[in-house]
BAKOL-716320 format. One line per 8 residues: their letters; for each residue x, y, z of N, C-alpha, C. Coordinates in pm, whole numbers, plus 50000, padded with zeros to 5 digits. Layout:
REM residues N
A) X,Y,Z,X,Y,Z,X,Y,Z; ...
REM end
This chain:
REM residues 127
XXXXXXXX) 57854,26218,49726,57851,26356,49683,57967,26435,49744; 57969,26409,49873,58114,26458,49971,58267,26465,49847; 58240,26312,49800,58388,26316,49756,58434,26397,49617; 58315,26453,49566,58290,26553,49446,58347,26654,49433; 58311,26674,49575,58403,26807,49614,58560,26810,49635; 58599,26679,49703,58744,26657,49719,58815,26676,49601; 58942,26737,49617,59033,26673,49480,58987,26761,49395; 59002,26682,49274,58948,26772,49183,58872,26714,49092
XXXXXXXX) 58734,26727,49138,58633,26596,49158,58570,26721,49027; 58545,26818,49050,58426,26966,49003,58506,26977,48883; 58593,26992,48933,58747,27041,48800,58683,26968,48695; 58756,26841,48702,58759,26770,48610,58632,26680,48551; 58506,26697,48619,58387,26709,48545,58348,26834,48468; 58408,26916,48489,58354,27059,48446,58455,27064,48337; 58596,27007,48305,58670,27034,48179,58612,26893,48114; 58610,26775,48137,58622,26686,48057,58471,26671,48007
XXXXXXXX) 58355,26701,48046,58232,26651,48069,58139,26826,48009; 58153,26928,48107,58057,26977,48099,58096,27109,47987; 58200,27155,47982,58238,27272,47902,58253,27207,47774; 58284,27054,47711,58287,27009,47605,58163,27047,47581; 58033,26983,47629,57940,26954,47581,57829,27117,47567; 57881,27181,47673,57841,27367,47624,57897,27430,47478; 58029,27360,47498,58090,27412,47365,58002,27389,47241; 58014,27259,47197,57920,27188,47109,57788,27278,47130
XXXXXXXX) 57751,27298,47191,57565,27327,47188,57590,27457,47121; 57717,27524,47171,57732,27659,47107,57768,27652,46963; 57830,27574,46962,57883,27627,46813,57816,27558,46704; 57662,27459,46756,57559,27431,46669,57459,27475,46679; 57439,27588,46833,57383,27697,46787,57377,27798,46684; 57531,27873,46683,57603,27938,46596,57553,27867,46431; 57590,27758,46426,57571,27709,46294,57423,27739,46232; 57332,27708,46317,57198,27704,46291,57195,27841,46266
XXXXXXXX) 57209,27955,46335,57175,28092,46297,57239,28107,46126; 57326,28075,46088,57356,28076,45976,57283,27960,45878; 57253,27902,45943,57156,27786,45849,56981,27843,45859; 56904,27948,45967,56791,27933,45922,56781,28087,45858; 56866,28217,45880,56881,28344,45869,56987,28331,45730; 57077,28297,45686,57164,28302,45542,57212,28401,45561; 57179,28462,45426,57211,28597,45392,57097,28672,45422; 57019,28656,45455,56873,28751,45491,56956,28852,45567
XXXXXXXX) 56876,29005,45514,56872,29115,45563,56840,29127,45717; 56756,29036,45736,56715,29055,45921,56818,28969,45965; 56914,28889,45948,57028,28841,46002,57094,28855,46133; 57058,28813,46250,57122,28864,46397,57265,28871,46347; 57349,28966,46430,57448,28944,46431,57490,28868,46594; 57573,28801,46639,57615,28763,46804,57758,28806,46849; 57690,28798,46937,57851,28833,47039,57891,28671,47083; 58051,28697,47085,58125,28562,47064,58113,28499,47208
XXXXXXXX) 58031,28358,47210,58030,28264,47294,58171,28233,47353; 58101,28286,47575,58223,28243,47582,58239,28204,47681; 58200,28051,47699,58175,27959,47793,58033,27974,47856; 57918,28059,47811,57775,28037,47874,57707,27989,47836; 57572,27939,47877,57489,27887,47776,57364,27973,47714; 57406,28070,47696,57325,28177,47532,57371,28258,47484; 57322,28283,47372,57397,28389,47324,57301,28529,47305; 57405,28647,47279,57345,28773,47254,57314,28763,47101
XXXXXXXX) 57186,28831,47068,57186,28848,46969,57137,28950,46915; 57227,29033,46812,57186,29151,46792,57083,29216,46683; 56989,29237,46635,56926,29271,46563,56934,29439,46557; 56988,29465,46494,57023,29590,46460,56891,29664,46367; 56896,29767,46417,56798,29811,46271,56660,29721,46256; 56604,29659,46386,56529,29584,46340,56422,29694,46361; 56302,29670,46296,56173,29789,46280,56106,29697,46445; 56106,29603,46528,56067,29619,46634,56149,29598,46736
XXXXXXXX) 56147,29640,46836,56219,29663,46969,56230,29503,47000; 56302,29463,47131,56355,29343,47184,56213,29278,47233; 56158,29422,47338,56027,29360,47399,55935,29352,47336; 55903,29417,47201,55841,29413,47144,55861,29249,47046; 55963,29216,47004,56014,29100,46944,55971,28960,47079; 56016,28987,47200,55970,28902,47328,55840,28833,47302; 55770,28996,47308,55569,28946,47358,55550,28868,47223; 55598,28890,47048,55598,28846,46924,55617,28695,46951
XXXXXXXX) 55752,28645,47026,55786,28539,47021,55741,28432,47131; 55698,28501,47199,55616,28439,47379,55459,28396,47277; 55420,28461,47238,55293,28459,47142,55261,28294,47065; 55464,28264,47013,55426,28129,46903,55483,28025,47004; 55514,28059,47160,55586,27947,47244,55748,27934,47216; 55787,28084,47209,55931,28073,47182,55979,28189,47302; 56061,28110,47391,56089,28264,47480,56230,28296,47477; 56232,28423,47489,56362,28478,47505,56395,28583,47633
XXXXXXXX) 56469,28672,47678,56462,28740,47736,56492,28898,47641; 56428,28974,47684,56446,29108,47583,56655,29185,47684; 56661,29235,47535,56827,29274,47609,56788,29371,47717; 56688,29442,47646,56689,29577,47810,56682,29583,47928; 56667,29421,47994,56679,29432,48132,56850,29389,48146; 56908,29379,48089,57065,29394,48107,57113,29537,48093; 57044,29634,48096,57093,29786,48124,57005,29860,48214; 57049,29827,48372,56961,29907,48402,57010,30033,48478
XXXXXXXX) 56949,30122,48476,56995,30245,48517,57097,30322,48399; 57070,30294,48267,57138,30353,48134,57109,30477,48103; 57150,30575,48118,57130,30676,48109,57108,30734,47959; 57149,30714,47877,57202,30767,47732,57101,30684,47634; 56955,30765,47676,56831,30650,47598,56834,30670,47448; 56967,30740,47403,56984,30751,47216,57037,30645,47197; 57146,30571,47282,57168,30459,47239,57066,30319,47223; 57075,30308,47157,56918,30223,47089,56999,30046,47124
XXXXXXXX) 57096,30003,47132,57121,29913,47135,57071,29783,47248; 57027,29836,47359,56997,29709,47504,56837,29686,47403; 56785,29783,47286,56646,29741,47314,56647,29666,47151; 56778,29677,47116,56770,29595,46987,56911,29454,47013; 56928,29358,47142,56937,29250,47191,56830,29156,47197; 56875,29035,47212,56752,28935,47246,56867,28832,47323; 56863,28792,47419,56960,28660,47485,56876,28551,47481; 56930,28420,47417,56854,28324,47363,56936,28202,47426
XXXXXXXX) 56883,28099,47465,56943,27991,47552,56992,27903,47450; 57094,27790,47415,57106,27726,47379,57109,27554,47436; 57073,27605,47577,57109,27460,47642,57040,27347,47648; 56878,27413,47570,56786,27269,47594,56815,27220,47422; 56737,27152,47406,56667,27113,47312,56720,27149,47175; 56790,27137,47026,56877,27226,46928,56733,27237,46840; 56657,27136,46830,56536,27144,46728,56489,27235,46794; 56460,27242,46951,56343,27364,46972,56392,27511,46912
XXXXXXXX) 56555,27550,46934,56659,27637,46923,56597,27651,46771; 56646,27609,46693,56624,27667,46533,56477,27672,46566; 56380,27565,46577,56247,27633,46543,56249,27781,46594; 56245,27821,46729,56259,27964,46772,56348,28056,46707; 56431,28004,46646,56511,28120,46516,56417,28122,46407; 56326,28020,46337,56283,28004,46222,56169,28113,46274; 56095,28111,46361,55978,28228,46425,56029,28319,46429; 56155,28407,46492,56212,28515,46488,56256,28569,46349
XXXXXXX) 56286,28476,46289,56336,28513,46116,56157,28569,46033; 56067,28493,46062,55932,28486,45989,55902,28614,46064; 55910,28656,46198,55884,28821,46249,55957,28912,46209; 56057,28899,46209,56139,28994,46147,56102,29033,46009; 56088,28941,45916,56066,28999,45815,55949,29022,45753; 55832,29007,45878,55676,29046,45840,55708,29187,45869; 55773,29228,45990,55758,29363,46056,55802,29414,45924
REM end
């Protein structure tokens, strides 16, 4: 483990090995949102992946809030984190946007990933 550290032991697992394989998860994340949402009106929009493993996703205009979309999706065994704990201390509560986010992981599982889009798509458009 010592020698991991030497050199450029981290480096070059982390370019050849680990950012490939984040990449990929992302951009068949990405794909899937366009494969289970289309053209549907409830359609997240995201902010561009960039090197983490989830993405933002924006539901604009959606008729329920993030946390409200959370407890919805915690309900069918799909979790997310609601955007509003990424603003805290926001002063300007007209801006409606931290509570219409959802940050969604892409790093486990891609079947579990779309099923949990296919539940968020079926809430969205019951609400």
């Amino acid at each position: 483990m010592e020698g991991l550290f030497r050199g450029d032991g981290v480096r070059s697992i982390t370019e050849k090995i680990i950012h490939p394989h984040y990449k990929k998860q992302a951009d068949e994340a990405q794909r899937l949102i366009q494969k289970v949402f289309g053209r549907s009106a409830c359609r997240p929009k995201y902010h561009q992946c960039e090197g983490s493993m989830f993405l933002w996703l924006w539901l604009e205009n959606s008729r329920m809030n993030s946390l409200q979309l959370y407890e919805e999706l915690k309900s069918k065994g799909t979790l997310v984190v609601s955007g509003h704990y990424f603003f805290p201390g926001l002063k300007d509560q007209a801006w409606n946007h931290p509570h219409e986010c959802l940050r969604v992981n892409f790093a486990h599982d891609l079947e579990a990933f779309e099923s949990g889009l296919i539940d968020l798509r079926t809430i969205l458009e019951s609400s």
